[in-house]
C-alpha positions as CSV (number, residue, x, y, z in Angstrom):
1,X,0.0,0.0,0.0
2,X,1.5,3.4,-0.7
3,X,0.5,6.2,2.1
4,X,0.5,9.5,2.0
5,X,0.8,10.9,5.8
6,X,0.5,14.8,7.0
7,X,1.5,15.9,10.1
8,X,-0.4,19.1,12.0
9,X,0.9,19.2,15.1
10,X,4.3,20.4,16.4
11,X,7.0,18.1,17.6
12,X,5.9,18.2,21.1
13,X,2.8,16.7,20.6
14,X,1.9,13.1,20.8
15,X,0.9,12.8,17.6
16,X,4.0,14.0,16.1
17,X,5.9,10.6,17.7
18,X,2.8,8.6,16.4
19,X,3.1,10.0,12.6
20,X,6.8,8.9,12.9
21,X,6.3,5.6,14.7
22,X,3.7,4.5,11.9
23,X,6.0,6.0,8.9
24,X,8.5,3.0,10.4
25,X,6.1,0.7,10.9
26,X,4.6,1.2,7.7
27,X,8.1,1.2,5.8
28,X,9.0,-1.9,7.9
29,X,5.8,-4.2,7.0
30,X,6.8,-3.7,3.0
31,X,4.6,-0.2,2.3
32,X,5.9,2.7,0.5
33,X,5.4,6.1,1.7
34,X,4.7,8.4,-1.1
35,X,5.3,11.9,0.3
36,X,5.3,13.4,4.3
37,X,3.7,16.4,4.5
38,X,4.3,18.8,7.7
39,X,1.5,21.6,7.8
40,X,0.5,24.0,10.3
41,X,2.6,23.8,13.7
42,X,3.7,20.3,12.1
43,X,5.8,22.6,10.2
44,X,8.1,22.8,13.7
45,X,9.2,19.4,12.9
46,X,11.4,20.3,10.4
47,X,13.0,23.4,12.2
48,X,16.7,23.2,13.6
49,X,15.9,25.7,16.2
50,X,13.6,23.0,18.2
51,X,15.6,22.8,21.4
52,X,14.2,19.5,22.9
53,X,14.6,18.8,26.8
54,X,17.4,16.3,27.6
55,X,14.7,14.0,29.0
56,X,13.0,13.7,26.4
57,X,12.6,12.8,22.8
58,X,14.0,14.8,19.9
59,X,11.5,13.9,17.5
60,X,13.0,16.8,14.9
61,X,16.3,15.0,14.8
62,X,14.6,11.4,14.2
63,X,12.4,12.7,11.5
64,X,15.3,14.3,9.9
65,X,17.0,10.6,10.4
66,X,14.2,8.7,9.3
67,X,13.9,11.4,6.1
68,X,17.8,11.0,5.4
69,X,18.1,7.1,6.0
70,X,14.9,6.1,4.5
71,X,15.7,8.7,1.3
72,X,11.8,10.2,1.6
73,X,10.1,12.9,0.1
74,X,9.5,15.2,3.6
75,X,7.8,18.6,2.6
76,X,7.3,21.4,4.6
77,X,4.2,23.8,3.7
78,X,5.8,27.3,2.6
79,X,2.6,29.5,3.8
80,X,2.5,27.8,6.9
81,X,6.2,27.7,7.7
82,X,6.8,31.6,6.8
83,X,3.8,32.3,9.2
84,X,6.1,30.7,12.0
85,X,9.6,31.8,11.1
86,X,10.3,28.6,10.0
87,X,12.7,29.7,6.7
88,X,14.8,28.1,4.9
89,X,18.4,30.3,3.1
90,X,16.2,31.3,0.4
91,X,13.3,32.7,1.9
92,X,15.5,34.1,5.1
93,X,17.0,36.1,2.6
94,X,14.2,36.9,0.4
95,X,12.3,38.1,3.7
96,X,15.6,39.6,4.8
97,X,15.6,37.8,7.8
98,X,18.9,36.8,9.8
99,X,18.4,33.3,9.8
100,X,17.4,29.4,8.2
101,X,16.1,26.9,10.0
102,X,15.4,24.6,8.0
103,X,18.0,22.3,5.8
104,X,18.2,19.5,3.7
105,X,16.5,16.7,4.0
106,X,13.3,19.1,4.1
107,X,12.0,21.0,1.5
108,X,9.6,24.0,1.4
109,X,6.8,23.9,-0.7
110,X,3.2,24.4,-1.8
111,X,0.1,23.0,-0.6
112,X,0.0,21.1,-4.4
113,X,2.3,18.9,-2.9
114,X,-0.2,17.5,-0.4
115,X,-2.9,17.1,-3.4
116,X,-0.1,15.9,-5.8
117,X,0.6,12.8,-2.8
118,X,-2.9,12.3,-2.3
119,X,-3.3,11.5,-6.3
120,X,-0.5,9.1,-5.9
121,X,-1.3,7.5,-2.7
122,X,-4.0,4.8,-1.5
123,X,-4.6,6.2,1.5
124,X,-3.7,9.7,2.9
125,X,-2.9,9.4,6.8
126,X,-3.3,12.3,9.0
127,X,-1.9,13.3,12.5
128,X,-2.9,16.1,14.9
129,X,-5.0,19.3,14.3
130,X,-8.0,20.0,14.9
């Protein structure tokens, strides 16, 4: 089965860890994951300036693992991650703004992308949000 899964919550969140414990899972049982889609506060996920408690999980860095190992299509939502400072170089400096946080694996895009994975996926899989 080929999912697509959005994420809409930030990386605090229970549902963030859920969305990335069923991307494995699903990966693991033989399913293909056709595109991850962080919107809305999900778009925190994909930001390096997430400082996480020592106690507990850093669920940035293992999506930004599981993106990199697993060679996955993670995008971030460009109208929702400029609404929350969440730039990458090109729109820090087109916004003339002193800093990215987001890198590589991650890439900022439309909402296009989320229809786009929907057309190519069985199932879409959503997490968090209201």
């Amino acid at each position: 089965m080929k999912f697509a899964i959005a994420l809409f919550s930030a990386a605090h969140a229970p549902s963030s860890r859920r969305a990335l414990l069923f991307a494995q899972a699903a990966l693991a049982g033989g399913h293909q994951i056709v595109r991850l889609f962080f919107y809305q506060d999900g778009v925190f996920n994909a930001s390096d300036a997430v400082v996480t408690p020592q106690d507990e999980l850093d669920l940035p860095k293992q999506w930004r693992a599981f993106i990199s190992e697993k060679q996955l299509d993670g995008v971030v939502c460009i109208a929702a991650a400029l609404r929350r400072g969440v730039l990458n170089e090109e729109e820090a400096r087109r916004y003339q703004r002193n800093a990215a946080s987001v890198s590589a694996p991650w890439e900022l895009s439309g909402l296009g992308q989320l229809h786009d994975a929907v057309q190519d996926a069985d199932r879409l899989i959503c997490f968090g949000g209201a």
